[in-house]
N, C-alpha and C positions, 0 to 999 in steps of 0.2 A: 743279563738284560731283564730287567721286570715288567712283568705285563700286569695289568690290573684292567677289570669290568668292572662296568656299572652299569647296571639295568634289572638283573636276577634280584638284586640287594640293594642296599641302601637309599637313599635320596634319590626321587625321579622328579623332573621337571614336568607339569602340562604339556603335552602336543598341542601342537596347530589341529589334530585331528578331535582332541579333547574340550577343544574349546570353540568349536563348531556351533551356533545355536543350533536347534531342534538335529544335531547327531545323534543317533541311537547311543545305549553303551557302549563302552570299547569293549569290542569283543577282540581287535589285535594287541598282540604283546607290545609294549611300547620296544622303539628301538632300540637298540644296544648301541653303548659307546665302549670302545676296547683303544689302550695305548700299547705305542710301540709294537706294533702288529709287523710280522714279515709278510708278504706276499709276494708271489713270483709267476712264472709260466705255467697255462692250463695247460698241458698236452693232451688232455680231452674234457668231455663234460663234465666226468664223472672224478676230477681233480681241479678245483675250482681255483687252487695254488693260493690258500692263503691259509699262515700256521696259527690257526686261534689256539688260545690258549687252553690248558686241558685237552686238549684235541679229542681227546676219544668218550668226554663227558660233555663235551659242548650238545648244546638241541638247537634251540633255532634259529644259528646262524649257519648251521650246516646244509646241505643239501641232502632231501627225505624222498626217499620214494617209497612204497609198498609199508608206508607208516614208521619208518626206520632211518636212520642216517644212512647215508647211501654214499658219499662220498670219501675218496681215499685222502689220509694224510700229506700234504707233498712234502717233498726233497729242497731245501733252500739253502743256495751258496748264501751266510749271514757274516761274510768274508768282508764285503765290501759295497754296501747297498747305496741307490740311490734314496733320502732320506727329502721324506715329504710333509713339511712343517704343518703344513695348513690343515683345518679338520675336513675331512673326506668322507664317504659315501661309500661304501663298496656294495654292488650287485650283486654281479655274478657273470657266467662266463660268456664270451662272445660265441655265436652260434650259431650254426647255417642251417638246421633243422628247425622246421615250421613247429612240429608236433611238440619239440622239447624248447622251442623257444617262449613258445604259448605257456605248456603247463609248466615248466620248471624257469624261466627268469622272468615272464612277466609278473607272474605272484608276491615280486617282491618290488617293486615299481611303481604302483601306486600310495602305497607307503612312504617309500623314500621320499616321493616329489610331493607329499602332503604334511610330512613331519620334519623333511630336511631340504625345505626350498630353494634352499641358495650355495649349499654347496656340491664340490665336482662329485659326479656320481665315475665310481673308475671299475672296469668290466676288466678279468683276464682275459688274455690272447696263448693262442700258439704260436704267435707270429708277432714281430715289431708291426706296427700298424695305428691307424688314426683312423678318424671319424669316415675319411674318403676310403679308406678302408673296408669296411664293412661290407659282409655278405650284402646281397639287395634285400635278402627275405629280413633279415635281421633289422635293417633299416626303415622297412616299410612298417612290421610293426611296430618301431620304437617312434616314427612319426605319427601311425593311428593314436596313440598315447601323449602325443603332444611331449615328447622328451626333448627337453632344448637341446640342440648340438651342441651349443659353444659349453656345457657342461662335459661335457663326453669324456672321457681319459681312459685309455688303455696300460693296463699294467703286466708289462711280458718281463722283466730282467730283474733282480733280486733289489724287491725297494721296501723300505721302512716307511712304516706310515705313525706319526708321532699322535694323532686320532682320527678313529676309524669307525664312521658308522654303519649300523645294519639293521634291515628289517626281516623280520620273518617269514618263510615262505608261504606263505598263506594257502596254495594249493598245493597237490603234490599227487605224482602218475598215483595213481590206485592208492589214493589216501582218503581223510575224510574230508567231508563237505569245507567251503570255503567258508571262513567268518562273515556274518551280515555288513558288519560294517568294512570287509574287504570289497563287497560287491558294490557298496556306498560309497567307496573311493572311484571303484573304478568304471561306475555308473556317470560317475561328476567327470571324469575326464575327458569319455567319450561325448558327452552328453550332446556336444556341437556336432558329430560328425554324422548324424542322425537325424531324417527328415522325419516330422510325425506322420507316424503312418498305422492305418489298420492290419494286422496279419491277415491276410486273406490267401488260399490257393494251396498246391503244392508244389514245392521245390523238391528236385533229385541234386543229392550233392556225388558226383562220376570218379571216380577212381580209373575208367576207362578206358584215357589216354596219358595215364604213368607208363612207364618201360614195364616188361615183364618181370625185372628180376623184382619190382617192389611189391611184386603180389600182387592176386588178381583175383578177381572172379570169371569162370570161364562164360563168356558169351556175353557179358555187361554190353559191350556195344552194341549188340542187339537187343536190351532189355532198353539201353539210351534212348535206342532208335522206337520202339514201340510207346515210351512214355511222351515222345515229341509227339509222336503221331496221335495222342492221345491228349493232348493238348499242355502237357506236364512242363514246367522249364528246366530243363535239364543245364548243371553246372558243373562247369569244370574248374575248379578253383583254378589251375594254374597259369588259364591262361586270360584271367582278370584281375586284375589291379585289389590291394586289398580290402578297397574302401569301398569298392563295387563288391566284392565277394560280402564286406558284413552288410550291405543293405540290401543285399538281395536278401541275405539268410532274415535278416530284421522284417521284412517284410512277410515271412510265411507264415502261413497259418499251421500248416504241417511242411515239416521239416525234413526230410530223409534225406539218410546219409547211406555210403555205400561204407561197411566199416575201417577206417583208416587216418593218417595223422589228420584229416582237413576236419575230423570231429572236435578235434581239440582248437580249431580256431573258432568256434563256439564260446569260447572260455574268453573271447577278447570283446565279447558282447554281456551287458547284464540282465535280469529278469526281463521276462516277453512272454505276454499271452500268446504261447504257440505249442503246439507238443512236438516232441523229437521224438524220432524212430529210427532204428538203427539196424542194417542189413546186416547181421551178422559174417563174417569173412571167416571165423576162427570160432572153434567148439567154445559153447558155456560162454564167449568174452562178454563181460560188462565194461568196454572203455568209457572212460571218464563219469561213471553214473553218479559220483557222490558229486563231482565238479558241475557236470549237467543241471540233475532236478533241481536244485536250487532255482535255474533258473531260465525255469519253463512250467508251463501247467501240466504236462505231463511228461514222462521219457520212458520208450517202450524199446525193446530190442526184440526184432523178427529172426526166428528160428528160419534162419535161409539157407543154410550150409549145410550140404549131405555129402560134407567128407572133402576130402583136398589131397592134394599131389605137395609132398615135402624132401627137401635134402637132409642130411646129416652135414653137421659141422666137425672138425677136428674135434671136440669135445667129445661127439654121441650124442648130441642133442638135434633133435629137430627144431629146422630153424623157422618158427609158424608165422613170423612176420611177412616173411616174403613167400605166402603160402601157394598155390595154385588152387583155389578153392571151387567146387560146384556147387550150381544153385540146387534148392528147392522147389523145384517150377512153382509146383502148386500151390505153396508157403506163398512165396513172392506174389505170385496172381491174388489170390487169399487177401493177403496184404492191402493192395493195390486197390482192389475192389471195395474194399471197406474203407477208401479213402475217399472212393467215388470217383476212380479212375477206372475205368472198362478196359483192362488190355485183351480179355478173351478173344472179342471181337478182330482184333489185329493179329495177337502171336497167332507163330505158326510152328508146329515142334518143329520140323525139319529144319528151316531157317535156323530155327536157335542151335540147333544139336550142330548145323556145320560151321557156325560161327563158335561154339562151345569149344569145338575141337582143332581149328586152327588155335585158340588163344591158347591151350593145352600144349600144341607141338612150339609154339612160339617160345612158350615161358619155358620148354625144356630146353631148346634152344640156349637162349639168355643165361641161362643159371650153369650150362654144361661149358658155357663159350670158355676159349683159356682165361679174355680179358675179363672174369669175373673178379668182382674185389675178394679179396682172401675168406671179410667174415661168412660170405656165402655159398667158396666153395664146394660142391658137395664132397663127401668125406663117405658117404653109402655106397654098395656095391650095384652093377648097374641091372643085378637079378632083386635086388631089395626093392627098385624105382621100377622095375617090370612087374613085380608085386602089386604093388600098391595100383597100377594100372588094372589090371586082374580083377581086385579087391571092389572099386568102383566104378566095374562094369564097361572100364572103356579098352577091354583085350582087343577092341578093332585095331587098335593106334598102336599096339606094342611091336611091330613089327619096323613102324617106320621109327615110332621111341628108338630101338633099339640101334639102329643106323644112326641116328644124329648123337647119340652117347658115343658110341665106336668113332664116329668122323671125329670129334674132339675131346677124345679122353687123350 
């Protein structure tokens, strides 16, 4: 079977993107057109299930993370495929994660819908499924972006696609900055869903009613409860609607976030006179900074984290995503206060430290429970997790730590 590209090489056609009056340069890659392409079943993110050709020298049709192709080769029955004449679009993969549907398929979607307007854009599955199909997370941002449904097509079973288009991924987890003229696509798409408004004020973006195993900062609900009291508006992404979630964020003047995936719905908004600040959860992290400054006047991450409570995984690795993290009082106050939010006046240690410490026994709780998902398990001894208790200073708790390990080991 021969496959041949065109885009790296040879004869390019103008884009719709290129012939924009007053568009900047093309700073994105024009898209690629590939024949007789296989594609088949995602069974996860990180296997997008389509055999480009060269596979292991292709760049930007592949999926990039930490600056690198990041995606595995798949496995394709080329036995007996369903064969799809028409010229097509492909994404990428269907998704139920907020954080990875933002930075890694939105990136290529403003592209596609400006350089290939009219034809079906088709996403892998793990599963047979259709448009009614779709996670809700996955669907709500493909409606903020204005994605027509009746384009929509799901590719789960071994099909041939006779041409096959692709756009570049334009961002990528812990890559470099986005092209201007990506944030020019995807400025113009939203551009309706956005009332004109001054930033003004600060917003708290809460982490502090996810479950325990997603990771936490111990006493957040207390830090919530101190910034309302303080006049702050405190947000919980999850439990708003997407289109309330980006115009509240559009709306601030300063920005804070508690550090976690709801940073990366940032990324579905473009340049704003506001600054971002970001509570750190996790030692040194910079999520999303190259994605961010682009587009804000400033992006600051606050040293707030003095140390965290971790499992081991069957690897040996600690697993820091779903960390139990503690604050820096004084850092976060600090913070705050040079925001021109007075929490002195309100906190009170004691309050914070017995709310610190339930969310502490909660989250050990959660993560020791049997029904924890596999990748969580902990895999460390339950003198390593009485350690680390030791370690930062909370040996009050190790004794009841030590009973709830024992109840469900």
């Amino acid at each position: 079977m021969q496959q041949n590209q065109r885009g790296t090489s040879g004869t390019e056609q103008p884009t719709a993107t290129e012939a924009t009056p007053g568009r900047r340069t093309r700073t994105l890659p024009p898209m690629q057109v590939f024949h007789d392409i296989l594609a088949g079943r995602a069974p996860n993110r990180r296997t997008p299930g389509v055999l480009w050709p060269d596979f292991d020298t292709q760049t930007h049709v592949r999926l990039w993370r930490d600056r690198r192709p990041f995606c595995l080769r798949p496995t394709i029955d080329a036995s007996n495929p369903e064969v799809v004449e028409e010229p097509c679009a492909f994404v990428s993969v269907h998704d139920d994660h907020f954080g990875h549907i933002c930075s890694e398929t939105v990136p290529r979607i403003p592209q596609t819908l400006a350089d290939a307007p009219d034809l079906p854009l088709y996403f892998s599955s793990a599963r047979p499924m259709g448009p009614q199909d779709m996670a809700p997370v996955f669907r709500a941002i493909l409606d903020w972006l204005h994605v027509p449904l009746e384009r929509l097509r799901f590719v789960y079973r071994p099909t041939l696609f006779r041409e096959l288009h692709v756009a570049a991924q334009a961002e990528q987890l812990n890559g470099p900055p986005p092209p201007p003229e990506y944030l020019d696509l995807l400025e113009e798409r939203i551009a309706g869903n956005l009332r004109p408004v001054t930033p003004e004020g600060v917003v708290y973006v809460s982490r502090a009613q996810l479950s325990p195993e997603s990771g936490r900062m111990a006493g957040e609900r207390y830090l919530a409860f101190c910034l309302q009291q303080a006049g702050v508006q405190v947000v919980y992404p999850e439990m708003l609607s997407l289109p309330e979630q980006m115009r509240i964020y559009a709306g601030a003047r300063h920005l804070v976030f508690a550090e976690g995936s709801a940073v990366h719905g940032r990324q579905l908004l473009g340049r704003l006179d506001q600054e971002i600040w970001i509570l750190r959860r996790r030692p040194r992290s910079h999520i999303a900074l190259h994605q961010l400054e682009p587009r804000c006047r400033a992006l600051h991450y606050v040293a707030s984290q003095a140390g965290g409570l971790t499992v081991t995984n069957a690897e040996g690795w600690r697993v820091s995503h779903s960390m139990c993290s503690l604050y820096r009082v004084d850092a976060v106050l600090e913070h705050f206060e040079g925001l021109g939010v007075s929490l002195g006046r309100i906190w009170r240690n004691k309050l914070f430290e017995r709310q610190r410490d339930e969310d502490v026994l909660s989250w050990l709780r959660a993560v020791y429970h049997p029904t924890i998902a596999p990748w969580l398990r902990p895999h460390n001894t339950d003198e390593a997790m009485l350690g680390q208790f030791e370690a930062l200073g909370l040996q009050h708790l190790t004794k009841e730590a030590a009973a709830l390990m024992k109840a469900h080991r």
